[in-house]
NUTI-697188 format. One record per residue (C-alpha): x, y, z; residue number from 1; residue in three letters. Coordinates in steps of 0.25 Angstrom, whole numbers, plus 5000, padded with zeros to 4 digits. Layout:
NUTI-697188
<mimar xx="X" yy="Y" zz="Z" kolvo="NUM" rokol="Ala"/>
...
***
This chain:
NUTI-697188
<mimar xx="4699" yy="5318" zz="4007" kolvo="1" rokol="Unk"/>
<mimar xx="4703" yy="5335" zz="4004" kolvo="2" rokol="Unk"/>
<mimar xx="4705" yy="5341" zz="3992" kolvo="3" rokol="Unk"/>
<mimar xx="4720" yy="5344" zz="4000" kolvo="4" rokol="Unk"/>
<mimar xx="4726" yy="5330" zz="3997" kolvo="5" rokol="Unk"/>
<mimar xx="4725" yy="5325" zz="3983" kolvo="6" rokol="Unk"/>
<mimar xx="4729" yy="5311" zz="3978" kolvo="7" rokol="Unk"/>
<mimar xx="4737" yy="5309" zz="3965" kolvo="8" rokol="Unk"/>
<mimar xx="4740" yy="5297" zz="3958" kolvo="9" rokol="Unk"/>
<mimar xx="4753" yy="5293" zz="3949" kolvo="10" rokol="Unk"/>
<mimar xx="4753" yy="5279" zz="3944" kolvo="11" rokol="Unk"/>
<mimar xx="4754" yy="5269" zz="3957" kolvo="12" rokol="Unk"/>
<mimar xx="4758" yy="5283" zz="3967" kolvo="13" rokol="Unk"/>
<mimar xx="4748" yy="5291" zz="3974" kolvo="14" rokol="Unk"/>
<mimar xx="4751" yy="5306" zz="3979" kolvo="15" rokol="Unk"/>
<mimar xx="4744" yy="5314" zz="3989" kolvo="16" rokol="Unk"/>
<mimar xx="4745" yy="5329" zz="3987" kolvo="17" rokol="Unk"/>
<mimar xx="4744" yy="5338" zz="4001" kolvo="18" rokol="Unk"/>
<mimar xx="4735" yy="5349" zz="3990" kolvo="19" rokol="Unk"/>
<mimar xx="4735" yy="5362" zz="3998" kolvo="20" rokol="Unk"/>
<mimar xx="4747" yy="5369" zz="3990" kolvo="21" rokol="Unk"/>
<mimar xx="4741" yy="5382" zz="3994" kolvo="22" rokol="Unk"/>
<mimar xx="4746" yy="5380" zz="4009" kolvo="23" rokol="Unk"/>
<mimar xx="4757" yy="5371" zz="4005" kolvo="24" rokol="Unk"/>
<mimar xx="4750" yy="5359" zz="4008" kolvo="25" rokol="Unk"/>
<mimar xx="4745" yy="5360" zz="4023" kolvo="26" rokol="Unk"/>
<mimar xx="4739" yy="5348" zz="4027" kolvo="27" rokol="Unk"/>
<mimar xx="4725" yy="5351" zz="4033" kolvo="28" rokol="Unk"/>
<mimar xx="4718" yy="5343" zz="4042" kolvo="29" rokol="Unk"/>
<mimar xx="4709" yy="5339" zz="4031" kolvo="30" rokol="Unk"/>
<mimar xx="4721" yy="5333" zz="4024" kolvo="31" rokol="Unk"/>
<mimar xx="4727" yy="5325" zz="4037" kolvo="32" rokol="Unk"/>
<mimar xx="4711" yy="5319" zz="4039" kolvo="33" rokol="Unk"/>
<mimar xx="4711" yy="5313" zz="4024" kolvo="34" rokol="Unk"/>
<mimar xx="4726" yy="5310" zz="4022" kolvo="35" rokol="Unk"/>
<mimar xx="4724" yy="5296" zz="4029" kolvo="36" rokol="Unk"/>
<mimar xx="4711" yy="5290" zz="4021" kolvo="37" rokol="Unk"/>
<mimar xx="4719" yy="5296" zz="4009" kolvo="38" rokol="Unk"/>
<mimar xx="4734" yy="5289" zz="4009" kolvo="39" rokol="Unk"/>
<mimar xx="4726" yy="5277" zz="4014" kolvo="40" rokol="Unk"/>
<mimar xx="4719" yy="5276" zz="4002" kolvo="41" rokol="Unk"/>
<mimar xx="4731" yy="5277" zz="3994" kolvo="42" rokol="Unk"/>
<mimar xx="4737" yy="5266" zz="4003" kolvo="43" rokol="Unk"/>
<mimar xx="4725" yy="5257" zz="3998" kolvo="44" rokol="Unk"/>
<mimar xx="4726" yy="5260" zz="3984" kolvo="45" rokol="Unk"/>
<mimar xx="4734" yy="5248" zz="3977" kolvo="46" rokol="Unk"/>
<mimar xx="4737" yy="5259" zz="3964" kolvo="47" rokol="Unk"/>
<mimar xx="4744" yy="5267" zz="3976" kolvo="48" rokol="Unk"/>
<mimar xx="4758" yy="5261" zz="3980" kolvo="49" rokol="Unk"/>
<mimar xx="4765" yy="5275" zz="3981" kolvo="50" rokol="Unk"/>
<mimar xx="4759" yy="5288" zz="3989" kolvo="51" rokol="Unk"/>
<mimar xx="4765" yy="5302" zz="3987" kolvo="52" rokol="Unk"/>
<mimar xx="4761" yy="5314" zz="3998" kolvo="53" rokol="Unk"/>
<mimar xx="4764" yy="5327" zz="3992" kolvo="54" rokol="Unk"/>
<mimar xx="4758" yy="5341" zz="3993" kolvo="55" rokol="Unk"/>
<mimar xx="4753" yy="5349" zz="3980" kolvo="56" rokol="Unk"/>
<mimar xx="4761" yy="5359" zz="3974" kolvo="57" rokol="Unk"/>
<mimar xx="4777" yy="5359" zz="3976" kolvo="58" rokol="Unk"/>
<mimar xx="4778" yy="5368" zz="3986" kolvo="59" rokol="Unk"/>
<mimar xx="4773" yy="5359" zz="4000" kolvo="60" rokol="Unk"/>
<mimar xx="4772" yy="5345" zz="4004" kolvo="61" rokol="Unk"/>
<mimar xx="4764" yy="5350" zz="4015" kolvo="62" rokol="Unk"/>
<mimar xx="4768" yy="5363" zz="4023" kolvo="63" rokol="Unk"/>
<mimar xx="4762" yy="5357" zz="4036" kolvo="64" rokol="Unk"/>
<mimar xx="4748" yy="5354" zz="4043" kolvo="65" rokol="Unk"/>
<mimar xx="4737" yy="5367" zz="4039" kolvo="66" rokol="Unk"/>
<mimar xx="4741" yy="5376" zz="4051" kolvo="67" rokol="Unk"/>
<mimar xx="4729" yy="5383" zz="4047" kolvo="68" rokol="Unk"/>
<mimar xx="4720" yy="5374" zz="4053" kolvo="69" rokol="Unk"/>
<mimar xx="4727" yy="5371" zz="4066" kolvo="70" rokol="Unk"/>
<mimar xx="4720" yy="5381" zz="4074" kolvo="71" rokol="Unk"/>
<mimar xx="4708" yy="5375" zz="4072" kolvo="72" rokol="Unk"/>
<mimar xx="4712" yy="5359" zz="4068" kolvo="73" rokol="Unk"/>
<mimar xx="4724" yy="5361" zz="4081" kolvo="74" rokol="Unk"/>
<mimar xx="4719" yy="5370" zz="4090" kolvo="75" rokol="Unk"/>
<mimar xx="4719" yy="5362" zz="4100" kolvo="76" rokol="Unk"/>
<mimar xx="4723" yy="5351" zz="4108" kolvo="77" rokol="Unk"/>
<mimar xx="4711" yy="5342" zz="4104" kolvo="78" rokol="Unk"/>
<mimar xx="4709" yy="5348" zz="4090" kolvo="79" rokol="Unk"/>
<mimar xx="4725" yy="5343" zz="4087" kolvo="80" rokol="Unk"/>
<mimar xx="4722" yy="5330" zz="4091" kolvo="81" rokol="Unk"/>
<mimar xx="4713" yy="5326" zz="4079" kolvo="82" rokol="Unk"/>
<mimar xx="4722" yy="5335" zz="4069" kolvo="83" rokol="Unk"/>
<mimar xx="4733" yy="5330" zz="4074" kolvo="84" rokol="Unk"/>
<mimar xx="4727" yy="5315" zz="4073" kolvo="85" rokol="Unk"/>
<mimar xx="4724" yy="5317" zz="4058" kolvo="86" rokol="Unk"/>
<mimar xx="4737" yy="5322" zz="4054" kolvo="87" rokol="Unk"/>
<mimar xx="4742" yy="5308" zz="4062" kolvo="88" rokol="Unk"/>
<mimar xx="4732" yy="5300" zz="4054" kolvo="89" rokol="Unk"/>
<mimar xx="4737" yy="5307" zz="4040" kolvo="90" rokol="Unk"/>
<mimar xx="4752" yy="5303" zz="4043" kolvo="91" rokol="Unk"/>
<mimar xx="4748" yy="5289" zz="4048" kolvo="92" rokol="Unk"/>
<mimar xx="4741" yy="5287" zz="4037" kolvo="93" rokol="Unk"/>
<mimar xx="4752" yy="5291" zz="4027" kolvo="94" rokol="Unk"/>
<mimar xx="4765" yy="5284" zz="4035" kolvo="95" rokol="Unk"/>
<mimar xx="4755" yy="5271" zz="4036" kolvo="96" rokol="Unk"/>
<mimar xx="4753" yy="5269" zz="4021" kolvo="97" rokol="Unk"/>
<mimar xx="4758" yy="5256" zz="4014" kolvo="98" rokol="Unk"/>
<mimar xx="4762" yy="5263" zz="4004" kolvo="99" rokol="Unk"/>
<mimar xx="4774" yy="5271" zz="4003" kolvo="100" rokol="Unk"/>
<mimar xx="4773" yy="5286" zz="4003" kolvo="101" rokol="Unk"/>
<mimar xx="4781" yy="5299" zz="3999" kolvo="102" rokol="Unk"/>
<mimar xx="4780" yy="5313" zz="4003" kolvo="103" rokol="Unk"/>
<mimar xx="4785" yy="5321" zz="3991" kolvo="104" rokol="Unk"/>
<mimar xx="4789" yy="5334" zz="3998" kolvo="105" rokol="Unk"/>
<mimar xx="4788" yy="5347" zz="3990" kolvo="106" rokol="Unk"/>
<mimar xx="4790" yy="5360" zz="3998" kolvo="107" rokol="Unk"/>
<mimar xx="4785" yy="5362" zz="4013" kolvo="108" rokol="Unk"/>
<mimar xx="4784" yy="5349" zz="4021" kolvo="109" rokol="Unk"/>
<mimar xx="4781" yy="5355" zz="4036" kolvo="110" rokol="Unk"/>
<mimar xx="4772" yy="5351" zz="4048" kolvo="111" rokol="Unk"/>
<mimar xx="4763" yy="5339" zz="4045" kolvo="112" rokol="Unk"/>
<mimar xx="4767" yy="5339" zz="4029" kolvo="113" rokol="Unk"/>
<mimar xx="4779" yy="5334" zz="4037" kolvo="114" rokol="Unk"/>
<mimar xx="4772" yy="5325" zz="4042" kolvo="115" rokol="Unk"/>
<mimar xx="4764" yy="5319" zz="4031" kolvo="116" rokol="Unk"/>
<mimar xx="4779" yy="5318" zz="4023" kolvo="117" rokol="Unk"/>
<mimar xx="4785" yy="5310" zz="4038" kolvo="118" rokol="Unk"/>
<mimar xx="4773" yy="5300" zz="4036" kolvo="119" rokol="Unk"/>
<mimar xx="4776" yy="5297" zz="4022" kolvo="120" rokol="Unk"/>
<mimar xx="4787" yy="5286" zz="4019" kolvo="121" rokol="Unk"/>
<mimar xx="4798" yy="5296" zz="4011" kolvo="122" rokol="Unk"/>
<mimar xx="4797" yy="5311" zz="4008" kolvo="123" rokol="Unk"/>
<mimar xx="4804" yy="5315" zz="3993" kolvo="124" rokol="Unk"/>
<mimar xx="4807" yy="5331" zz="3994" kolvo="125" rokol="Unk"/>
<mimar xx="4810" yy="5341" zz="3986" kolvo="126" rokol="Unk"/>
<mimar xx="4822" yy="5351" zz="3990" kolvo="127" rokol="Unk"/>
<mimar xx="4811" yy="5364" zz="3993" kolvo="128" rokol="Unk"/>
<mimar xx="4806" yy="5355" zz="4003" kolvo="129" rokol="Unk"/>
<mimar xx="4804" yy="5358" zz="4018" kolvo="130" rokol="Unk"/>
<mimar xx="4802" yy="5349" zz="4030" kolvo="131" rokol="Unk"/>
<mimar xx="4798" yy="5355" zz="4043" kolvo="132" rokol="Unk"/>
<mimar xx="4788" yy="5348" zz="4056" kolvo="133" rokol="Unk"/>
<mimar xx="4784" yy="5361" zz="4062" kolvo="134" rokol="Unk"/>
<mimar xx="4777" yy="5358" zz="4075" kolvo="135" rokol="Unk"/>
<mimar xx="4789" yy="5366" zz="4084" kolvo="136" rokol="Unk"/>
<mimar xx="4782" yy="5379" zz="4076" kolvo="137" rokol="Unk"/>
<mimar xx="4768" yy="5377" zz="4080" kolvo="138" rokol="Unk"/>
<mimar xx="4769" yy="5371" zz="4093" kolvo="139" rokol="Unk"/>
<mimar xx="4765" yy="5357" zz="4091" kolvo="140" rokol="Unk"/>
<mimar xx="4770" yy="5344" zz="4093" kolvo="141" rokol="Unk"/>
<mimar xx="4773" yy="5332" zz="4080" kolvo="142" rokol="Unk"/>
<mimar xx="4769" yy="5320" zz="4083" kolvo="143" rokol="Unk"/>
<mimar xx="4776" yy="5307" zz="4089" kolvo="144" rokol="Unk"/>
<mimar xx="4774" yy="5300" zz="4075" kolvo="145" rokol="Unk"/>
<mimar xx="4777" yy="5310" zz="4065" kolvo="146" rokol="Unk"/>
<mimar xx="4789" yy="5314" zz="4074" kolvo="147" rokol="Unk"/>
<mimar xx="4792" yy="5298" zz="4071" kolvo="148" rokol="Unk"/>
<mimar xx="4791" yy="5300" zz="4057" kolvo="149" rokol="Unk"/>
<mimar xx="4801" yy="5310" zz="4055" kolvo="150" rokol="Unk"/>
<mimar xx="4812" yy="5303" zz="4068" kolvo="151" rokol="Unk"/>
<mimar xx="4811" yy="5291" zz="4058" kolvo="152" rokol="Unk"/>
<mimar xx="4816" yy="5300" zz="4048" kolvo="153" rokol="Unk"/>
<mimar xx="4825" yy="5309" zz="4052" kolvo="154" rokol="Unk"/>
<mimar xx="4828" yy="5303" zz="4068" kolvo="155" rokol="Unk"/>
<mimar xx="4827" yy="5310" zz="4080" kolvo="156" rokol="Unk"/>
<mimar xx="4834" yy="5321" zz="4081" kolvo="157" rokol="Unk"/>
<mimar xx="4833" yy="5327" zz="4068" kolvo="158" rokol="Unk"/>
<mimar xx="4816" yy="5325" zz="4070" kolvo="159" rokol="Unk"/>
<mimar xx="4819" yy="5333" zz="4083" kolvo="160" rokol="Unk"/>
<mimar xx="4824" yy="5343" zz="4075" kolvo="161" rokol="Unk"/>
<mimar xx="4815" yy="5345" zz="4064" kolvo="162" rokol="Unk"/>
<mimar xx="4803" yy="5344" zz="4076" kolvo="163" rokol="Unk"/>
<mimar xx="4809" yy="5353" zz="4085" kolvo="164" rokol="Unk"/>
<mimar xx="4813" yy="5364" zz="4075" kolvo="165" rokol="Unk"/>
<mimar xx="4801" yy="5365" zz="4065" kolvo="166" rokol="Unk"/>
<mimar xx="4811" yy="5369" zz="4056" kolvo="167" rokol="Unk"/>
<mimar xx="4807" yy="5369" zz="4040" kolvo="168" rokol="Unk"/>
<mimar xx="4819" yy="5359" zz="4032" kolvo="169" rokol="Unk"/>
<mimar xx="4824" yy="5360" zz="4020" kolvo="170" rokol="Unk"/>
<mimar xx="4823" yy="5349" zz="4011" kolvo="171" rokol="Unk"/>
<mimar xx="4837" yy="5345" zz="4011" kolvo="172" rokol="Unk"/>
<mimar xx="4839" yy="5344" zz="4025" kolvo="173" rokol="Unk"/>
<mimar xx="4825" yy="5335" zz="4026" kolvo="174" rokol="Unk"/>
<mimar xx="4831" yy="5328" zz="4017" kolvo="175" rokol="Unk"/>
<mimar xx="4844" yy="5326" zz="4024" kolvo="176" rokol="Unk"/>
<mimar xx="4837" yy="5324" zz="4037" kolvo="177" rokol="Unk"/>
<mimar xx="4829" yy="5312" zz="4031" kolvo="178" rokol="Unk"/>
<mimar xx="4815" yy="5319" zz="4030" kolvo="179" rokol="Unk"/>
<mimar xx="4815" yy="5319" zz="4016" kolvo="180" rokol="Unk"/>
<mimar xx="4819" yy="5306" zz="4008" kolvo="181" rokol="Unk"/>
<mimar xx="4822" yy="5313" zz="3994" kolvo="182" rokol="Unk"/>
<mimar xx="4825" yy="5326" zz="3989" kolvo="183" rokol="Unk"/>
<mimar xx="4823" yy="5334" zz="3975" kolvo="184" rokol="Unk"/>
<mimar xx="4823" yy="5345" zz="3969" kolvo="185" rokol="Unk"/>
<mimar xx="4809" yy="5350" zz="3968" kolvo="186" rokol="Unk"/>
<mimar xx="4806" yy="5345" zz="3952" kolvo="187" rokol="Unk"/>
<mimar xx="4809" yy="5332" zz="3957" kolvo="188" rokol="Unk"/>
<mimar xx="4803" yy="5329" zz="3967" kolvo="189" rokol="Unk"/>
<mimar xx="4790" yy="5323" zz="3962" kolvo="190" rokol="Unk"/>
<mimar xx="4798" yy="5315" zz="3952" kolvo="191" rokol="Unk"/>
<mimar xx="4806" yy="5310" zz="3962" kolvo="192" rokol="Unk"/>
<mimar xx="4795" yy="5306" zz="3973" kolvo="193" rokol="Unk"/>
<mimar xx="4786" yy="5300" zz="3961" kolvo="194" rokol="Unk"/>
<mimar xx="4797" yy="5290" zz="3954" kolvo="195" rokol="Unk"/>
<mimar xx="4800" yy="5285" zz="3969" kolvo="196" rokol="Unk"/>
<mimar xx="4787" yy="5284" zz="3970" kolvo="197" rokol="Unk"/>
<mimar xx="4785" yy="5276" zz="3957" kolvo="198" rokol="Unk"/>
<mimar xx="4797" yy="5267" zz="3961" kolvo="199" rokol="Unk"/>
<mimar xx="4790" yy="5263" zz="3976" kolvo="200" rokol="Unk"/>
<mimar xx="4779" yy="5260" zz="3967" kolvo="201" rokol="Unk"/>
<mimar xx="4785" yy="5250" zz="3958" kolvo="202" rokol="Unk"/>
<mimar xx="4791" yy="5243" zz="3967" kolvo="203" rokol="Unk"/>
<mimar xx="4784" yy="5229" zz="3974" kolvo="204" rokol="Unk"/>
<mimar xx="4774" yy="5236" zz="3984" kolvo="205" rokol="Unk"/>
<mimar xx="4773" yy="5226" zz="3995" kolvo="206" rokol="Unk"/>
<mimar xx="4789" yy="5228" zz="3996" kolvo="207" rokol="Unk"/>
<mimar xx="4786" yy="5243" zz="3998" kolvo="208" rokol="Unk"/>
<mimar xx="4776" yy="5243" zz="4007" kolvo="209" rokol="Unk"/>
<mimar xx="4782" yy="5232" zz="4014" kolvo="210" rokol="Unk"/>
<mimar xx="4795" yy="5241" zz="4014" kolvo="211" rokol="Unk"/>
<mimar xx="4785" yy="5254" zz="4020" kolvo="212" rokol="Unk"/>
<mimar xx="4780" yy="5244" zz="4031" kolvo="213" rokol="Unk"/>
<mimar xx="4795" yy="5238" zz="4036" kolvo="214" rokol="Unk"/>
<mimar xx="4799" yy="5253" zz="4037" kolvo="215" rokol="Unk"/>
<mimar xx="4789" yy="5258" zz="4045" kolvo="216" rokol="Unk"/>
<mimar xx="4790" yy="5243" zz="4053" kolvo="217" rokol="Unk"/>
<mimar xx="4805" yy="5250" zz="4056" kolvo="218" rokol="Unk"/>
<mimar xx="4800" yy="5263" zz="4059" kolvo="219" rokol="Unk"/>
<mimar xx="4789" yy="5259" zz="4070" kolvo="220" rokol="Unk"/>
<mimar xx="4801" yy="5250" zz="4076" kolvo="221" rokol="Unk"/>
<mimar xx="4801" yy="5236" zz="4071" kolvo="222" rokol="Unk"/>
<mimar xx="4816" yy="5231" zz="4068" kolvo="223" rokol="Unk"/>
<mimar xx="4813" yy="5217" zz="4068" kolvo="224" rokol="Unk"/>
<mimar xx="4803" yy="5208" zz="4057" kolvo="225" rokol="Unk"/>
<mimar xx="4792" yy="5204" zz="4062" kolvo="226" rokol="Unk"/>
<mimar xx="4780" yy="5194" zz="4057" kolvo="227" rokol="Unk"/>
<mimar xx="4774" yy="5203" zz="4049" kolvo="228" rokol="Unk"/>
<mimar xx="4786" yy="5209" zz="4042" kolvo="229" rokol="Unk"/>
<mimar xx="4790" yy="5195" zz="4040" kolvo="230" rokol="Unk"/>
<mimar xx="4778" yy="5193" zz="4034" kolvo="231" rokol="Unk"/>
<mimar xx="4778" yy="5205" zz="4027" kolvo="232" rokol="Unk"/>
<mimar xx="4792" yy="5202" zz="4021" kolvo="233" rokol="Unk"/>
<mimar xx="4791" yy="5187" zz="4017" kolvo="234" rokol="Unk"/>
<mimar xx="4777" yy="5189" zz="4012" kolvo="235" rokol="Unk"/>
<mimar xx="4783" yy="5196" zz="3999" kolvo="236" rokol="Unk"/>
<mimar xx="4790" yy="5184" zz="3993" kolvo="237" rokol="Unk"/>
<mimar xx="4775" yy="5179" zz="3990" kolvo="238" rokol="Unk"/>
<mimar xx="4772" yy="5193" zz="3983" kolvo="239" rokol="Unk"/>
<mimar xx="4771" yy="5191" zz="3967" kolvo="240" rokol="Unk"/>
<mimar xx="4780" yy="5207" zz="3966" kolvo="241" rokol="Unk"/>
<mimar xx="4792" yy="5197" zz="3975" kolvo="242" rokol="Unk"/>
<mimar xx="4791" yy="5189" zz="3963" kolvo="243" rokol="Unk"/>
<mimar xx="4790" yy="5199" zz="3953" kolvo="244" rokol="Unk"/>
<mimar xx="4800" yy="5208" zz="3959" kolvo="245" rokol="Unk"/>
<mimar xx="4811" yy="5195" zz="3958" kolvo="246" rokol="Unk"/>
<mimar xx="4805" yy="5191" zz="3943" kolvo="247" rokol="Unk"/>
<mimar xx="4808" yy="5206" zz="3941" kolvo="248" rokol="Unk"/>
<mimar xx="4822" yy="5205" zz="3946" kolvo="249" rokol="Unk"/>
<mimar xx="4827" yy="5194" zz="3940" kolvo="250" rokol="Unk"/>
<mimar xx="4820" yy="5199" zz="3926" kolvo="251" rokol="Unk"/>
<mimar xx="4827" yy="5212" zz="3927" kolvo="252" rokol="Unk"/>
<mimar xx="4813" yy="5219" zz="3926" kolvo="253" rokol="Unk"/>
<mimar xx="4805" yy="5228" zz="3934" kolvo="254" rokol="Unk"/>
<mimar xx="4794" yy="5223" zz="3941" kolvo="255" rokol="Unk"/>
<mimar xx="4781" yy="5223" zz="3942" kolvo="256" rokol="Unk"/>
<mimar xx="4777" yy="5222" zz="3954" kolvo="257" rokol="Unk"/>
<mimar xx="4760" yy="5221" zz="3955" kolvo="258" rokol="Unk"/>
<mimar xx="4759" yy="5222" zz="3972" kolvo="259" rokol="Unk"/>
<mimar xx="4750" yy="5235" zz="3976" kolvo="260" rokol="Unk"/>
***
């Protein structure tokens, strides 16, 4: 673990704070190393059915990967390969969680803060926010999967845009392009990305978790059930939250649902 990523804890929802206001959140390579053992934790913590990534302060998600450290962390081919295979490893871990997960998006989201942001399920804004994926300006290549990540989003021609250009993008226009699901003013943006948050985590867990897998099912190419989504679906009409979601119904009640 680094004293650079902090975990905070609200009722049944986890955040994870990018803590290096003083550089707007550059994420160092220490960072990238420890994100994967830290959001897998949080995955297997049945108290956790909700994770927040944010960065400290209310200035920057993240402005990017520590530039500082590239001359010695990417100065060369070999030397990329294992930095550039940690901050894989870190977006992995976060877009293979069970659990759903939102980037709140303060300020600057550039370069691999970008990244982090693609990898979690939705992205909540606030109107100061900037989006940019910067490679064009230093002369090095995005990866094949986090280039899938944002074509997913925002389809072809428009990821050709934002990766070619380097361009920095107002809030509004992420917004519009698909980049960023919500948009607020800046006082509301916590309130906003914590009640969604509350609400995923009232509802019956194994539906949204299911729900998270059947997507990402679509998104790797699946189009038709198989066995196992089959199995996935019909096994939730044994589930004691079915039963409680239609006793709920029918009472005209909200239910408690007791699945983690």
């Amino acid at each position: 673990m680094t004293d650079h990523l902090l975990v905070e804890h609200r009722d049944s929802v986890a955040t994870i704070v990018l803590n290096r206001p003083e550089s707007h959140n550059a994420i160092n390579v220490a960072m990238y190393g420890a994100l994967p053992d830290l959001v897998r934790g949080l995955d297997a913590d049945p108290a956790v059915k909700v994770i927040v990534v944010r960065g400290a302060g209310r200035h920057s998600f993240a402005s990017g990967a520590d530039i500082s450290e590239f001359e010695q962390e990417r100065g060369s081919a070999e030397r990329a390969r294992g930095y550039n295979e940690k901050v894989a490893a870190a977006e992995h871990a976060i877009e293979e969680l069970t659990k759903p997960t939102i980037a709140m998006v303060h300020g600057y989201c550039i370069g691999g803060g970008a990244g982090l942001a693609l990898a979690c399920d939705l992205r909540f804004a606030d109107t100061d926010a900037r989006f940019a994926i910067t490679p064009a300006k230093l002369g090095l290549v995005y990866s094949l999967e986090s280039t899938k990540r944002m074509v997913d989003l925002v389809g072809p021609s428009r990821a050709t845009w934002v990766l070619t250009s380097g361009l920095h993008i107002p809030a509004q226009r992420a917004y519009e392009l698909g980049l960023f699901d919500e948009l607020t003013e800046p006082e509301e943006l916590e309130k906003l990305t914590y009640e969604f948050a509350d609400t995923v985590a009232g509802r019956a867990q194994l539906s949204v978790r299911a729900g998270k897998a059947m997507v990402r099912r679509v998104t790797q190419g699946q189009v038709r059930d198989d066995d196992e989504t089959t199995q996935i679906r019909n096994s939730s009409f044994d589930t004691e939250d079915y039963a409680e979601g239609v006793r709920a119904f029918l009472g005209k009640r909200a239910p408690e649902f007791r699945w983690s």
